[in-house]
N, CA, C and O atoms as a CHARMM CRD file, in Angstrom:
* protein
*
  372
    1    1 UNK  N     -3.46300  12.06900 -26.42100 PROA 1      0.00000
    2    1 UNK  CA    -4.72200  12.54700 -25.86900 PROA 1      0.00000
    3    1 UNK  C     -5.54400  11.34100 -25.40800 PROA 1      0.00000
    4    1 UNK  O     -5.79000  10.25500 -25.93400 PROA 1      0.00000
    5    2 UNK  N     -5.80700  11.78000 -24.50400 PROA 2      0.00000
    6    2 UNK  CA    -6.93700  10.32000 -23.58400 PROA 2      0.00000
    7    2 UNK  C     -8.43600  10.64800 -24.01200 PROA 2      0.00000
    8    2 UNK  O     -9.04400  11.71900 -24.02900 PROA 2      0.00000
    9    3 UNK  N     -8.88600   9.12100 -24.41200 PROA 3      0.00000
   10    3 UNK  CA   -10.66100   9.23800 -25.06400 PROA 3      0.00000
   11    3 UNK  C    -11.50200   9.67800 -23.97500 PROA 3      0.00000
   12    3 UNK  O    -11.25500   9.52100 -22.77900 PROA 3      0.00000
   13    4 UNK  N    -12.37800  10.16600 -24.41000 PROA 4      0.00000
   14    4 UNK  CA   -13.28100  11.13100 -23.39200 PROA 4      0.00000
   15    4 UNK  C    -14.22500   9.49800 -22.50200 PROA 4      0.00000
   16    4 UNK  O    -14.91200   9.61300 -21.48600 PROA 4      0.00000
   17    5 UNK  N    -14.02900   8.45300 -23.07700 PROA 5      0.00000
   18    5 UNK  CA   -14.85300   7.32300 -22.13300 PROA 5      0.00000
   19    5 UNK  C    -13.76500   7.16700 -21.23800 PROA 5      0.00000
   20    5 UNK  O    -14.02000   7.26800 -20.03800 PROA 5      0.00000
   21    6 UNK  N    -12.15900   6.85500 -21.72900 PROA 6      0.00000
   22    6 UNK  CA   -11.52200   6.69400 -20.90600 PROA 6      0.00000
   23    6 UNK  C    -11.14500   7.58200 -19.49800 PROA 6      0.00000
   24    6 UNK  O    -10.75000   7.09800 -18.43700 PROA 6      0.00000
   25    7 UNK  N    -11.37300   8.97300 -19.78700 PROA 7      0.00000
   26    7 UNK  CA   -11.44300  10.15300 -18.98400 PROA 7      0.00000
   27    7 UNK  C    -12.17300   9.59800 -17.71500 PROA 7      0.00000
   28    7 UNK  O    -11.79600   9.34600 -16.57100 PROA 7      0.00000
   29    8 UNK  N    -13.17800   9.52200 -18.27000 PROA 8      0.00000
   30    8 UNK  CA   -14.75500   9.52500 -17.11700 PROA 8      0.00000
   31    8 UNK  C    -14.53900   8.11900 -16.44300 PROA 8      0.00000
   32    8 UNK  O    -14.53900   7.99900 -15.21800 PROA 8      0.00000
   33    9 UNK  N    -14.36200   7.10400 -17.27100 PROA 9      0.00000
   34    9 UNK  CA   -13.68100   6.09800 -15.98700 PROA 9      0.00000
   35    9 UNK  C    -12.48100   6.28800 -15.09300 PROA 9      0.00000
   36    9 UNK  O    -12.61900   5.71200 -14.01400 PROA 9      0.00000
   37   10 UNK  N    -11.87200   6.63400 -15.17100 PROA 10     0.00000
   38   10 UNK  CA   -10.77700   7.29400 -14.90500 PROA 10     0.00000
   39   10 UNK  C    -11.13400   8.06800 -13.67100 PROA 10     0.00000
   40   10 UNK  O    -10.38800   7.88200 -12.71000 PROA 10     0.00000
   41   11 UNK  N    -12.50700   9.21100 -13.45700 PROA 11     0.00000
   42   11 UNK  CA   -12.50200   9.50800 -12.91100 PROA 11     0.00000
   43   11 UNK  C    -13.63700   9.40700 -11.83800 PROA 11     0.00000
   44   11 UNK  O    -13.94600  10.13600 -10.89600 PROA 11     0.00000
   45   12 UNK  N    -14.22400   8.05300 -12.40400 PROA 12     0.00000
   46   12 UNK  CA   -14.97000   7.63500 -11.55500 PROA 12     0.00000
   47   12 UNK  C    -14.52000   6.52300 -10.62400 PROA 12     0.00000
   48   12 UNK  O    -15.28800   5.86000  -9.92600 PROA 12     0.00000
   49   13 UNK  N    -12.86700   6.34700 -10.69700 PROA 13     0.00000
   50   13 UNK  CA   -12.15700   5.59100  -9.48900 PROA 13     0.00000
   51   13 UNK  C    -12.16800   5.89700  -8.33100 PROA 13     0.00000
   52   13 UNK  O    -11.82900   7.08000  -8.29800 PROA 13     0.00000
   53   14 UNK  N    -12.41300   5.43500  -7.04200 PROA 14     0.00000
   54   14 UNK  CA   -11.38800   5.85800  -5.69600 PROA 14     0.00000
   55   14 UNK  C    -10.10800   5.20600  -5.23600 PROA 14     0.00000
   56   14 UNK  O     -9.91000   3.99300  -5.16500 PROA 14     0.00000
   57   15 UNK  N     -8.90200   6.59300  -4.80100 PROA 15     0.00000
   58   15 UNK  CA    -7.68500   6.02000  -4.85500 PROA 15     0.00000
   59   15 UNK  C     -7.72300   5.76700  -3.51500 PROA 15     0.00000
   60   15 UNK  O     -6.74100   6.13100  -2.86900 PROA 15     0.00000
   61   16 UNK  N     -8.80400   5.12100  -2.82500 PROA 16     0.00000
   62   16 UNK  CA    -8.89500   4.18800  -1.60500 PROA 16     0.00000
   63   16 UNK  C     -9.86000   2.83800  -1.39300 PROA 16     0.00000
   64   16 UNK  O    -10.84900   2.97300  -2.11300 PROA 16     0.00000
   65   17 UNK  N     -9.88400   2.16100  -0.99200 PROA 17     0.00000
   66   17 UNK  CA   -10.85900   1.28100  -1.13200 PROA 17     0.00000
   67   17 UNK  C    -10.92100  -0.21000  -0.19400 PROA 17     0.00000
   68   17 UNK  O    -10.07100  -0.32700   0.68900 PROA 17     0.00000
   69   18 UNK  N    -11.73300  -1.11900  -0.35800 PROA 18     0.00000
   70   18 UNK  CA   -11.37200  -2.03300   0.71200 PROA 18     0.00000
   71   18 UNK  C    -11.33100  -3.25200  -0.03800 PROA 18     0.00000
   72   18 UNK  O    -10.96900  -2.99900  -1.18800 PROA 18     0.00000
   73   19 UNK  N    -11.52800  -4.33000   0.12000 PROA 19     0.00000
   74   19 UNK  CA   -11.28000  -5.70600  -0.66600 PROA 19     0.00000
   75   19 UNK  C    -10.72500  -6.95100   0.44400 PROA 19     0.00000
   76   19 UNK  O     -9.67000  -7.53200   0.69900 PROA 19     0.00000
   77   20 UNK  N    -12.55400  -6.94700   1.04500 PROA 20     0.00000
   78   20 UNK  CA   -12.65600  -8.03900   2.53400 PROA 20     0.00000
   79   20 UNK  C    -11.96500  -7.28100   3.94600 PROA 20     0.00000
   80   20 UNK  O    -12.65700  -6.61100   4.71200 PROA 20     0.00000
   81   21 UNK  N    -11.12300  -7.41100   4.06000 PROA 21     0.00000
   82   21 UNK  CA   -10.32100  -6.98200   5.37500 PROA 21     0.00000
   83   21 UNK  C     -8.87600  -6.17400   4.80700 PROA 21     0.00000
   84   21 UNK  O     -8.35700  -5.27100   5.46300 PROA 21     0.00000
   85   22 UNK  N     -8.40000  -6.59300   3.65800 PROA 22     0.00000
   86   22 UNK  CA    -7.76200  -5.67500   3.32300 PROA 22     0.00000
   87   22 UNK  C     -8.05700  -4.12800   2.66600 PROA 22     0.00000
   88   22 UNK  O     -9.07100  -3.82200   2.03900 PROA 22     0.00000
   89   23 UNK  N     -6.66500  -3.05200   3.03700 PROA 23     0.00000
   90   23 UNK  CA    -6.83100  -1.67100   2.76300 PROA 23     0.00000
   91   23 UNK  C     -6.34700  -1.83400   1.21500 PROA 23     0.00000
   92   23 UNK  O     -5.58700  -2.71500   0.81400 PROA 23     0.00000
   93   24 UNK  N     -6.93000  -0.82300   0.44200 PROA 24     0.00000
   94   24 UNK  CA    -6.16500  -0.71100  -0.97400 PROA 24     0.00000
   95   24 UNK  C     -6.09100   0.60000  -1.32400 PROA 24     0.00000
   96   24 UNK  O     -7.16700   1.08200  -1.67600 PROA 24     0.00000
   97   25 UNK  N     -5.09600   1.36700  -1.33500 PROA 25     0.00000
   98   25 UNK  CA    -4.73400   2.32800  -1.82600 PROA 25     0.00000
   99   25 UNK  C     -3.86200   3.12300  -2.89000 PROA 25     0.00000
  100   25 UNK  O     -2.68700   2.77900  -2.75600 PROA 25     0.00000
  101   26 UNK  N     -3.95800   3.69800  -3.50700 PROA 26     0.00000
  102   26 UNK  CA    -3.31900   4.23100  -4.50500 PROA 26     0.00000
  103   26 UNK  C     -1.68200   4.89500  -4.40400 PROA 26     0.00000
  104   26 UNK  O     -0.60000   4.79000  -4.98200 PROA 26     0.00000
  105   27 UNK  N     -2.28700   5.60700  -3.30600 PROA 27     0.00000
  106   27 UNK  CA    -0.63300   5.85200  -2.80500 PROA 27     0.00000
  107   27 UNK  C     -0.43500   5.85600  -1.36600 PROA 27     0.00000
  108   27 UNK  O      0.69300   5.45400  -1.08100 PROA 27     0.00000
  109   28 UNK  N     -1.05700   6.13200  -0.48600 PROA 28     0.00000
  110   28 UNK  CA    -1.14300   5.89100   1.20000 PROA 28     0.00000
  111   28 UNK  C     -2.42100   5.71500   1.62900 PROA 28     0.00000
  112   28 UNK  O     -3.41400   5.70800   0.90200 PROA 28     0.00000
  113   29 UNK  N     -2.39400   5.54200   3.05900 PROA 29     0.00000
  114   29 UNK  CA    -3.49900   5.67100   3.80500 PROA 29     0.00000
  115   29 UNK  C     -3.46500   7.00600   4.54700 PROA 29     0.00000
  116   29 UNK  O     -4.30400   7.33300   5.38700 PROA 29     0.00000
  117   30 UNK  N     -2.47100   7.71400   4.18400 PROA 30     0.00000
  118   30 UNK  CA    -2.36900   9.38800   5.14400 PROA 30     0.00000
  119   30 UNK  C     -2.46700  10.36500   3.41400 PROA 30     0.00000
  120   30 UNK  O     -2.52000  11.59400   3.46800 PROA 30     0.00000
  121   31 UNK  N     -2.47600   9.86300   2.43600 PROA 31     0.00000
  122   31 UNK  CA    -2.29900  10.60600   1.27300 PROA 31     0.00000
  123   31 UNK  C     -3.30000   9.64100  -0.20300 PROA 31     0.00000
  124   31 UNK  O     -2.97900   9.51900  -1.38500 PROA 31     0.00000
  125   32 UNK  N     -3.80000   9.43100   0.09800 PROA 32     0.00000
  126   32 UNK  CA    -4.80200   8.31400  -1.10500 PROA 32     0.00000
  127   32 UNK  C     -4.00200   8.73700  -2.76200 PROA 32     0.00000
  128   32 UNK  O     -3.77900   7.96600  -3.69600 PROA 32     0.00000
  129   33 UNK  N     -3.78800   9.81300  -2.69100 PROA 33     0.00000
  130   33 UNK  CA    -3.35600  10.26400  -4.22100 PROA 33     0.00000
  131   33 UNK  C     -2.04800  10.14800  -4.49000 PROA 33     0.00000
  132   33 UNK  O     -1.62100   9.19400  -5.14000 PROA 33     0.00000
  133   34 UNK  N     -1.21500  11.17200  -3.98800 PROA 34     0.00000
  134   34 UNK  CA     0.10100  11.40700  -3.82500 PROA 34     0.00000
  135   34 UNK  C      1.68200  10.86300  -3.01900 PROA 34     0.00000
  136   34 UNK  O      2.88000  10.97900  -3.27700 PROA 34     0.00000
  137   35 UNK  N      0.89200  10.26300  -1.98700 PROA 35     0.00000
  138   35 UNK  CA     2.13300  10.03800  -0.94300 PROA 35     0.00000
  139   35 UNK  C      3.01300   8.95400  -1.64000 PROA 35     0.00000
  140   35 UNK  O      2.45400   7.96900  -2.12200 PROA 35     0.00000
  141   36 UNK  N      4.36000   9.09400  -1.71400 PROA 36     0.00000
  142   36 UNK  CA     5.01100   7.57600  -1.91000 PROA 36     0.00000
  143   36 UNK  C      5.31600   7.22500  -0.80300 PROA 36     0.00000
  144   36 UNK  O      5.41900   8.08400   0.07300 PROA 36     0.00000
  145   37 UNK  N      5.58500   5.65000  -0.46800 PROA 37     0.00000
  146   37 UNK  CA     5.97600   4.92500   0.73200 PROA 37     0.00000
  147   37 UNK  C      6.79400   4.29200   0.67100 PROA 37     0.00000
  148   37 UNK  O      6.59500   3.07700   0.69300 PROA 37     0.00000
  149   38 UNK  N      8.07500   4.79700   0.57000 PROA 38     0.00000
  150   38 UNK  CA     9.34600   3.98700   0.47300 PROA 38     0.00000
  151   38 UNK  C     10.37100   3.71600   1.49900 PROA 38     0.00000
  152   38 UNK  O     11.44300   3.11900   1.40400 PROA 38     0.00000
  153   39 UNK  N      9.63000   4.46000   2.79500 PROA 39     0.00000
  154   39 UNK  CA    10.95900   4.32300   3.63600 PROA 39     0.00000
  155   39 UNK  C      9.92900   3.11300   4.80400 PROA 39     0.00000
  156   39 UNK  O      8.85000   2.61400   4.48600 PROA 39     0.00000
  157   40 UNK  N     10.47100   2.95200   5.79300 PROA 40     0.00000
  158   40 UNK  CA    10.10000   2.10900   7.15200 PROA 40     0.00000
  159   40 UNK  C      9.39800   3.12600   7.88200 PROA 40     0.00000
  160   40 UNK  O      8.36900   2.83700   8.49300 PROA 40     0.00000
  161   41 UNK  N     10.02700   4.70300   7.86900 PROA 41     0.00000
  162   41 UNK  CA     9.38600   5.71800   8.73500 PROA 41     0.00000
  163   41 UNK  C      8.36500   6.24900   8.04800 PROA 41     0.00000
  164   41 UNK  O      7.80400   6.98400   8.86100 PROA 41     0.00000
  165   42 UNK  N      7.55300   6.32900   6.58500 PROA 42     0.00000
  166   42 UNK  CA     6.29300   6.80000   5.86000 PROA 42     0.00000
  167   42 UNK  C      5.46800   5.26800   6.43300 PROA 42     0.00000
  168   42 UNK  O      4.33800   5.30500   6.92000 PROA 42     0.00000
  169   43 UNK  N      6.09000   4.25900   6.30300 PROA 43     0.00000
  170   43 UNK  CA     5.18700   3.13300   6.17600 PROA 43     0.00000
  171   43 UNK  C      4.69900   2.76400   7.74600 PROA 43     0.00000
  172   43 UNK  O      3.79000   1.95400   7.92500 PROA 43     0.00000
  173   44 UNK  N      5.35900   3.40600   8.83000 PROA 44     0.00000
  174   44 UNK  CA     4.88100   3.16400  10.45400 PROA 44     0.00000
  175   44 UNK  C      3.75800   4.36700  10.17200 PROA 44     0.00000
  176   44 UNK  O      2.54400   4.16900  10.19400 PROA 44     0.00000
  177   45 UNK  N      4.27100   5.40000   9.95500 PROA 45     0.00000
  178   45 UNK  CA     3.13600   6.98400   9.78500 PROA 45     0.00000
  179   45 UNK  C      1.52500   6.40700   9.07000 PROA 45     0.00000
  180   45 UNK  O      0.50600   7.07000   9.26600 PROA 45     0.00000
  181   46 UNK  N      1.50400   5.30900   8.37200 PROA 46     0.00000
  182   46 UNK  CA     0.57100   4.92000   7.37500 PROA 46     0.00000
  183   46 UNK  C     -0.02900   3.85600   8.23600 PROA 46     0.00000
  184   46 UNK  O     -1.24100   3.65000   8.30200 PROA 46     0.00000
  185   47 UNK  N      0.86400   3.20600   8.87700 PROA 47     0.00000
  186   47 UNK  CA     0.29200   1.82400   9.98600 PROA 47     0.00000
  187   47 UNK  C     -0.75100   2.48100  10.63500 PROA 47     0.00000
  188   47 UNK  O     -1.95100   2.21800  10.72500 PROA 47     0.00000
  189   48 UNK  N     -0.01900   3.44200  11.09900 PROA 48     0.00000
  190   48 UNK  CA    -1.28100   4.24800  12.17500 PROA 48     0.00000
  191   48 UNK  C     -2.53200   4.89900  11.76000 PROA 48     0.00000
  192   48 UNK  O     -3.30400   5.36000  12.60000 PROA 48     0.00000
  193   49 UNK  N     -2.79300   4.96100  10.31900 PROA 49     0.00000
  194   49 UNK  CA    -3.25700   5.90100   9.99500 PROA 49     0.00000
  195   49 UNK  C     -4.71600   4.68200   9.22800 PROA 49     0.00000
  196   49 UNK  O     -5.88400   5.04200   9.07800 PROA 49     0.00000
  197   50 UNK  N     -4.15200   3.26600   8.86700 PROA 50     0.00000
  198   50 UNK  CA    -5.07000   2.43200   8.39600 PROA 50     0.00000
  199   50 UNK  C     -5.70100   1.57900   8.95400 PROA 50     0.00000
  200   50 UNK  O     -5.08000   0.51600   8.95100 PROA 50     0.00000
  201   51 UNK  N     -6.79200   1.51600   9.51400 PROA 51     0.00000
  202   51 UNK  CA    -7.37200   0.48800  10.04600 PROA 51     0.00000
  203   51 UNK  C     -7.48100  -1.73000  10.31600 PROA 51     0.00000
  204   51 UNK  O     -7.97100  -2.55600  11.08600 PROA 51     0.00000
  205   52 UNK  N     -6.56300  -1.64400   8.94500 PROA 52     0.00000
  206   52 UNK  CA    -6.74700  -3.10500   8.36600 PROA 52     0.00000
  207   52 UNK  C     -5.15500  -3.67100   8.71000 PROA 52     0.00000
  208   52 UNK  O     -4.12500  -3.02600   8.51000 PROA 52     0.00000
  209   53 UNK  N     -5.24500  -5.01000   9.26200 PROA 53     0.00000
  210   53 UNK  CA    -4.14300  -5.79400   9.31700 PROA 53     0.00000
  211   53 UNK  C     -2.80100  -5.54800   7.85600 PROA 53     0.00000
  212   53 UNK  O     -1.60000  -5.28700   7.92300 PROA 53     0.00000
  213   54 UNK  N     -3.70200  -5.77800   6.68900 PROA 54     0.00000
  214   54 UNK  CA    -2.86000  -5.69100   6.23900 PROA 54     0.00000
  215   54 UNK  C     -3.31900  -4.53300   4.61000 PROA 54     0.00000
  216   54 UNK  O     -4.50800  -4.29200   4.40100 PROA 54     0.00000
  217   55 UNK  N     -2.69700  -4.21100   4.06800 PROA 55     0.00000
  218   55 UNK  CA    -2.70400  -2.78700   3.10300 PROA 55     0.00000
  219   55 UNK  C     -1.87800  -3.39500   2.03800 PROA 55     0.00000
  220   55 UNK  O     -0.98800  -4.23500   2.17200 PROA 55     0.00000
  221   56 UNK  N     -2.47600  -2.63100   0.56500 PROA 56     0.00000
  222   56 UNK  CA    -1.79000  -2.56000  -0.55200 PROA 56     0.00000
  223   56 UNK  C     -1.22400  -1.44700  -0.82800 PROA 56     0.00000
  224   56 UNK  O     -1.70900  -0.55400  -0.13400 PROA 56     0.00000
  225   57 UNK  N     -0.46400  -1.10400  -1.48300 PROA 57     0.00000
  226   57 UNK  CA    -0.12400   0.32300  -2.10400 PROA 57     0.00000
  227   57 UNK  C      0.27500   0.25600  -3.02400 PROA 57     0.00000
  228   57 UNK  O      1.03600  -0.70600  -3.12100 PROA 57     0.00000
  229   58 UNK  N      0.13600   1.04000  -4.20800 PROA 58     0.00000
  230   58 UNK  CA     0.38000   1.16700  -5.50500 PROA 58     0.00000
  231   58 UNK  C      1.16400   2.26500  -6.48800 PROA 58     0.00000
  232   58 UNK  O      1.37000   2.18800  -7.69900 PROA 58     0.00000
  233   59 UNK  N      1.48700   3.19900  -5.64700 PROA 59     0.00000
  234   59 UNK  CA     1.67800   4.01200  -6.51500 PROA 59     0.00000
  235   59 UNK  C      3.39900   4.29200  -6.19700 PROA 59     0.00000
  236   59 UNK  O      3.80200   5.32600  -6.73000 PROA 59     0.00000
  237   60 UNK  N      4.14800   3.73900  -5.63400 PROA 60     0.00000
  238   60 UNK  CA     5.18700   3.76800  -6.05600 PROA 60     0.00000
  239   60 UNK  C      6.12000   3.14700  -6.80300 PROA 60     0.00000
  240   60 UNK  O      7.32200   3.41200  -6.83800 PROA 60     0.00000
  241   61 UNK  N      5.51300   2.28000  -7.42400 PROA 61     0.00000
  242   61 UNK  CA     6.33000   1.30800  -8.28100 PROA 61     0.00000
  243   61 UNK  C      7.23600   0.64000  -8.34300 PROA 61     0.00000
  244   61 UNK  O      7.95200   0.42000  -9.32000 PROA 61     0.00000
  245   62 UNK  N      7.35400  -0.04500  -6.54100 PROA 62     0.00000
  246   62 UNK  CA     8.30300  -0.54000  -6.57100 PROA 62     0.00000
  247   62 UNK  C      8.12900  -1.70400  -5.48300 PROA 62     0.00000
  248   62 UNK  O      7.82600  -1.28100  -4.36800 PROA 62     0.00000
  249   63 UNK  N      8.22800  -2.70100  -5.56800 PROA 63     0.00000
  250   63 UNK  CA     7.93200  -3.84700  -5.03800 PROA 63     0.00000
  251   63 UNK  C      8.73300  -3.62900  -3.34200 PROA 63     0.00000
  252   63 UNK  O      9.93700  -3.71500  -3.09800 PROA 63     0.00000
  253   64 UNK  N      8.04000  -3.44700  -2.74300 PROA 64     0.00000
  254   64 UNK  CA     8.47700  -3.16200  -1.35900 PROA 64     0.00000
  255   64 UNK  C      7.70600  -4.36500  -0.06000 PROA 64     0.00000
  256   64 UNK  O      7.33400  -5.33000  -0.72800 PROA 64     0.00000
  257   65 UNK  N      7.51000  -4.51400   0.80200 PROA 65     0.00000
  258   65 UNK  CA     7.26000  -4.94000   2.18800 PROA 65     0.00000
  259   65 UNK  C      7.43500  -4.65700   3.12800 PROA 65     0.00000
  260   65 UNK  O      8.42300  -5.13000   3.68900 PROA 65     0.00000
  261   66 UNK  N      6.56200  -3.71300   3.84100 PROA 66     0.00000
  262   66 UNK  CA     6.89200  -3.73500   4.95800 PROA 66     0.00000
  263   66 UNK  C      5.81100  -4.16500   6.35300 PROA 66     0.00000
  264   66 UNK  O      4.58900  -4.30800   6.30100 PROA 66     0.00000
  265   67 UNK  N      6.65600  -4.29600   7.49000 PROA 67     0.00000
  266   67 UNK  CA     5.84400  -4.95200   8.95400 PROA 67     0.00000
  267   67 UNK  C      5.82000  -4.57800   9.83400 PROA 67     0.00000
  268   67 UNK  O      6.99800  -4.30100  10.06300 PROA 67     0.00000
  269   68 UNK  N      4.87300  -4.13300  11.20700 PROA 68     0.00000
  270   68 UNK  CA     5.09500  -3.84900  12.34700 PROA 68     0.00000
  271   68 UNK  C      4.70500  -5.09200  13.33400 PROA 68     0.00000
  272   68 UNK  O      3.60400  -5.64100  13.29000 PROA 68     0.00000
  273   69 UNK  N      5.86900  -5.50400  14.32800 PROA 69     0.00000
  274   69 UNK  CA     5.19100  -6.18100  15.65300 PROA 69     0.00000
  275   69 UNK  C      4.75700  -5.42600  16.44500 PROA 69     0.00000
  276   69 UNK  O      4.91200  -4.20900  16.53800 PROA 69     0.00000
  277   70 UNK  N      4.07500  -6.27100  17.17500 PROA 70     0.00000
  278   70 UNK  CA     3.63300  -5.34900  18.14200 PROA 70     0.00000
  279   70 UNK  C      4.81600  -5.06000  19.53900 PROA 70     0.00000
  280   70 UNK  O      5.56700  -5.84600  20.11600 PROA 70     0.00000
  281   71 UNK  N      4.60700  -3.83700  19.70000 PROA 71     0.00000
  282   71 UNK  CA     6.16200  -2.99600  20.26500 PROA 71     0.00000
  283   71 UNK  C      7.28400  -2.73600  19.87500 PROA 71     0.00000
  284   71 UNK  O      8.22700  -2.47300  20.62200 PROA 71     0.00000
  285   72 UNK  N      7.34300  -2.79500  18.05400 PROA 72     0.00000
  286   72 UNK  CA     8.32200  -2.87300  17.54200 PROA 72     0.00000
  287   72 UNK  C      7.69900  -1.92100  16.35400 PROA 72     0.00000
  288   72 UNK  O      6.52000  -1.73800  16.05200 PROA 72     0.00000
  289   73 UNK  N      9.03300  -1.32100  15.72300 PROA 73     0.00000
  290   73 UNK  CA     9.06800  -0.21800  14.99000 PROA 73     0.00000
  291   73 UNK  C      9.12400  -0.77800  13.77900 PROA 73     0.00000
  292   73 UNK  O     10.08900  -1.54000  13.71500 PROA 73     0.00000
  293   74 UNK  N      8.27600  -0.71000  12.43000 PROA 74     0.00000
  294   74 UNK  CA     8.00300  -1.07900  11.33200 PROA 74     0.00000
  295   74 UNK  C      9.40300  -0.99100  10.49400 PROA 74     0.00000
  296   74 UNK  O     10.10000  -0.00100  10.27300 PROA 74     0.00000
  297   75 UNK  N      9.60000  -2.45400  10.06900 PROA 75     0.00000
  298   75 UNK  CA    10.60800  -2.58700   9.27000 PROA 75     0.00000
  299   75 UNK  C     10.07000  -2.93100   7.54300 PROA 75     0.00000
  300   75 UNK  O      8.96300  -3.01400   7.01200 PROA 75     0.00000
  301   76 UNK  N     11.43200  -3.06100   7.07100 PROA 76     0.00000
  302   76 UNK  CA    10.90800  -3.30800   5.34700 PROA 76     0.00000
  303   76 UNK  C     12.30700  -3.70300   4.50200 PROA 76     0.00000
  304   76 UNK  O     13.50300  -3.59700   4.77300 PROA 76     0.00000
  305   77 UNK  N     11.65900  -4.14400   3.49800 PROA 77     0.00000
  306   77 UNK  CA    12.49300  -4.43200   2.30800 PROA 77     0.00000
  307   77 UNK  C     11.87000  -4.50400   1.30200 PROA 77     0.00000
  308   77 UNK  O     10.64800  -4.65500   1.28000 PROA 77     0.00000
  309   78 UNK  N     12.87200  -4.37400  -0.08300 PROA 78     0.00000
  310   78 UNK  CA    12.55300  -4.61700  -1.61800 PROA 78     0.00000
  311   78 UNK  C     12.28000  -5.93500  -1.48100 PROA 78     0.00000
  312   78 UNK  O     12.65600  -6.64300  -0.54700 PROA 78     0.00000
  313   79 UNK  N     11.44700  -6.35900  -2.66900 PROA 79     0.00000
  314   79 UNK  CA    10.81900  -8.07900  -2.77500 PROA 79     0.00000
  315   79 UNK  C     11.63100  -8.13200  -4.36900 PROA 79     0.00000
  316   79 UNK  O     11.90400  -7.13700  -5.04000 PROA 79     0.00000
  317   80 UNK  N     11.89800  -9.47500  -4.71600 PROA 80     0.00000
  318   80 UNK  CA    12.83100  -9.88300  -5.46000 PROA 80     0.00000
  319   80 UNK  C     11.50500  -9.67300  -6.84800 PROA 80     0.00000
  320   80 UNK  O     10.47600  -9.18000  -6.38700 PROA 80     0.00000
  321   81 UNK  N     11.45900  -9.86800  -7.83600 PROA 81     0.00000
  322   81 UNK  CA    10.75000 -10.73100  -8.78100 PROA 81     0.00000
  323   81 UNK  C     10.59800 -11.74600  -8.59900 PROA 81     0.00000
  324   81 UNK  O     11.60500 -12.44200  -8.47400 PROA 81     0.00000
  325   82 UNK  N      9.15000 -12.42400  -8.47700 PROA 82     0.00000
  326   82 UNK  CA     8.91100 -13.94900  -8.50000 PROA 82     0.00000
  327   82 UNK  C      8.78600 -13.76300  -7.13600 PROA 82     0.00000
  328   82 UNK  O      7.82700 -14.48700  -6.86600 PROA 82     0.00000
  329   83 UNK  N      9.17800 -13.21200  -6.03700 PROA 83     0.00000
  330   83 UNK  CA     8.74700 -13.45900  -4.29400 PROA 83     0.00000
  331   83 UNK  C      7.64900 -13.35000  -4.14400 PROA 83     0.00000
  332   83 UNK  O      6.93900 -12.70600  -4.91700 PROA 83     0.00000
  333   84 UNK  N      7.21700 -13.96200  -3.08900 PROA 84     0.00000
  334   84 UNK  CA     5.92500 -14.35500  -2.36600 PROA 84     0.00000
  335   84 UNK  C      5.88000 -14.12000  -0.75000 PROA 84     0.00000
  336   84 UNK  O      6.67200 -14.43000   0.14000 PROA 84     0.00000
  337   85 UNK  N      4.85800 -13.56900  -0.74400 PROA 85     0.00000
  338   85 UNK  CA     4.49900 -12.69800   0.75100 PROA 85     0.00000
  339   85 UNK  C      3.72100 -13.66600   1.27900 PROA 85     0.00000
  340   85 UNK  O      2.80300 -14.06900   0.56300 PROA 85     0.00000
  341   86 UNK  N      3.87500 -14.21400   2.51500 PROA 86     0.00000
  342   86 UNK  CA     2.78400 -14.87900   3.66400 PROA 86     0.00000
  343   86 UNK  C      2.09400 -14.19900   4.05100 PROA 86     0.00000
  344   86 UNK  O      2.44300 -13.55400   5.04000 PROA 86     0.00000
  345   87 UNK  N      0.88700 -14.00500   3.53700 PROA 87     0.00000
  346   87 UNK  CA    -0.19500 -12.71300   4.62200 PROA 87     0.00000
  347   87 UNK  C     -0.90300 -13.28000   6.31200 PROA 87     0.00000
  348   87 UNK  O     -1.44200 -12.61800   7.19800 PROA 87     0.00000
  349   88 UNK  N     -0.59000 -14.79700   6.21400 PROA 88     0.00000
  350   88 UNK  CA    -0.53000 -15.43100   7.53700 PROA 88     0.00000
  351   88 UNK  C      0.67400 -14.91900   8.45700 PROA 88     0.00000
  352   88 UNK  O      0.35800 -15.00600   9.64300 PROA 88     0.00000
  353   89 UNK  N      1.68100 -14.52100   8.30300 PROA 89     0.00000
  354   89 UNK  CA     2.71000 -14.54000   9.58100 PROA 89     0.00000
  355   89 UNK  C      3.08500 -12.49800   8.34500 PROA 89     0.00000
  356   89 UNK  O      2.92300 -11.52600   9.08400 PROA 89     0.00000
  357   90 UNK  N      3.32100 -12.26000   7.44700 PROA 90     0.00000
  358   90 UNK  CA     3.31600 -11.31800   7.08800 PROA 90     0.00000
  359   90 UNK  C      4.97700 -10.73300   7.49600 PROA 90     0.00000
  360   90 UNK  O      5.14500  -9.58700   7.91500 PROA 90     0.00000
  361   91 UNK  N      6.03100 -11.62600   7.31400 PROA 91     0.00000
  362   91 UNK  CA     7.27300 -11.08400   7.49700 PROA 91     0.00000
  363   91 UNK  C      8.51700 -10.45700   6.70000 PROA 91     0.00000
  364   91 UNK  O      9.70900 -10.34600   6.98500 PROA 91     0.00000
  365   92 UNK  N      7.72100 -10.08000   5.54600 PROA 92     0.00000
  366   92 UNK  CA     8.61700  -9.89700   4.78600 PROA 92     0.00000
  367   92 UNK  C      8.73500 -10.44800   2.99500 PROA 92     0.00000
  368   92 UNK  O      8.08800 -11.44900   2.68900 PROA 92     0.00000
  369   93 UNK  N      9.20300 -10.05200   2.39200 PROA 93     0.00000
  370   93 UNK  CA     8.83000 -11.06700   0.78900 PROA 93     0.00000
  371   93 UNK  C     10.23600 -12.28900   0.89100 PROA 93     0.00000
  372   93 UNK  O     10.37000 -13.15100   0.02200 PROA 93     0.00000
């Protein structure tokens, strides 16, 4: 059973938010709550849908990356443990 303080914080979160120029979301930018983003084709659907260069997502639990160029169709991959993302050139972990 969850403490009734913990409840009310809990539900005084938003599963969207900003942090400078980046998007932060819980589970999408087309779904804030629910959506997972695991493929290249949810994560182009979400490109379009977020305003900010670059986006977090959280709720699938699984260390992912993905990128769009411009005229090019959003690609991705799993990130190792210990990888590190360039948010300057943004290609990948």
């Amino acid at each position: 059973m969850i403490a009734p303080e913990n409840l009310s914080f809990l539900e005084s979160l938003s599963p969207r938010g900003e942090e400078g120029r980046v998007g932060l979301y819980h589970a999408s930018p087309r779904d804030p709550v629910w959506e997972y983003v695991l493929s290249a084709l949810l994560a182009e659907l979400c490109m379009d849908e977020q305003p900010h260069r670059i986006c977090l997502i959280g709720h699938s639990h699984v260390a992912l990356s993905f990128a769009r160029h411009e005229g090019a169709l959003a690609t991705g991959e799993p990130c190792r443990d210990g990888a590190e993302l360039d948010l300057a050139t943004a290609n990948g972990c």
